[in-house]
C-alpha angles and dihedrals in degrees: 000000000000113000084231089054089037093053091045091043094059086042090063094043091050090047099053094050095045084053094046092051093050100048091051084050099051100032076066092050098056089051101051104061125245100304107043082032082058095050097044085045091060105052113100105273098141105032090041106065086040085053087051103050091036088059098048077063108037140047115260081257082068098046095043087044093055095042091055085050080046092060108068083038084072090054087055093055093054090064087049083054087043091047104045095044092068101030076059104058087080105356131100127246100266095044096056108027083042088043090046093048087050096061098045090059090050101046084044091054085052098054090049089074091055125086095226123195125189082265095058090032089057084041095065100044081056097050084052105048092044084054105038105037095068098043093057099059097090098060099049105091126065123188087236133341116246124250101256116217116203119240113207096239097055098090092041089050093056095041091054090050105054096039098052080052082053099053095038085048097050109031092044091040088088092053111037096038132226104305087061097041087053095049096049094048082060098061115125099251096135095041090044095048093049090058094035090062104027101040086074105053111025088030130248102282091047089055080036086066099053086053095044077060109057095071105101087043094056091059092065102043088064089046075061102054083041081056096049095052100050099043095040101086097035095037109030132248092272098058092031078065096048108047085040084060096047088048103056086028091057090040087065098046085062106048088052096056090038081053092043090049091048087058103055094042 
């Protein structure tokens, strides 16, 4: 077999993986009401399977270099949660997951012009949580979640997403480097394609209300990117992953029998 076959071949295969996990993800998500639907939302579907597949072609420097590029990122994508949650209140579908997108492009062409270090990194998790947590409180709750009827593109639609996230992140990561690569595994793909399928039919407070709770669990998942590039030199790639996954993973446990305690308080 030819190395080109051979490449594209892998990338398929990678592709396909990386789909698969994120429909399953997100088909959860739609079934387990905002809450839940926000916890499941933030683990890393998306970033993971890139990580992973960024790691089978690249040294664990790589990997803890992009995932430092990867933390403020994840400050970004609070203010596209931030965004979309009130153009949604009365706005339609295009305009606020388009105006929410928007300012996450933005917001990731600024970072780009600062030096950042796991400190400032932490920093700005901090500034946008501390923003964008309390201003959220207002749009978690919904009366009653819509019944949601499947359409026979949306899996298609997801798959295709991450997928094509999959292939950008993996095939440009030799030439562009980690910071890029970083930048581009955090984009909101799983985020993007939850509104983008559920604002039309359950209306766009009601999928408001999924992105004003995913807050908390925003926060761990960039503990876990913290995690991954600490423990990515000393440790390896492999076990960098790993305990990255536990963490957020953990991090999530936790909110959901905080929030199940809370409830029967």
């Amino acid at each position: 077999m030819s190395p080109d076959l051979s490449f594209l071949l892998l990338l398929a295969i990678r592709m396909a993986v990386a789909a698969a996990f994120v429909v399953t993800a997100s088909i959860i998500t739609e079934r387990s009401g905002p809450v839940i639907g926000a916890l499941i939302a933030t683990l890393p579907v998306s970033a993971g399977p890139s990580y992973v597949f960024l790691a089978l072609d690249h040294d664990a420097a790589f990997i803890a270099e992009s995932a430092l590029a990867s933390l403020p990122i994840n400050a970004v994508t609070m203010f596209f949660c931030l965004a979309y949650v009130f153009l949604a209140q009365r706005r339609s579908v295009v305009v606020s997951v388009g105006g929410a997108i928007a300012i996450w492009l933005i917001l990731a062409a600024l970072e780009r012009l600062v030096p950042w270090t796991l400190a400032s990194g932490l920093i700005a998790n901090a500034i946008a949580f501390a923003i964008c947590i309390p201003l959220f409180r207002r749009f978690q709750h919904v009366k009653k979640m819509p019944l949601i009827t499947r359409r026979w593109y949306d899996i298609p639609l997801r798959a295709a997403m991450v997928a094509t996230l999959v292939a950008i992140v993996v095939t440009m990561s030799h030439w562009v480097g980690p910071r890029v690569s970083g930048t581009i595994a955090l984009f909101p793909v799983v985020l993007s394609s939850v509104t983008m399928i559920l604002h039309p039919r359950i209306g766009g407070p009601a999928t408001a209300a999924v992105i004003a709770n995913s807050g908390w669990g925003m926060m761990g998942f960039g503990v876990s990117i913290a995690v991954l590039h600490v423990a990515a030199v000393p440790l390896g790639s492999a076990a960098a992953l790993s305990l990255a996954l536990a963490t957020g993973a953990v991090w999530n446990l936790v909110l959901w029998w905080l929030g199940r305690r809370q409830i029967k308080g």
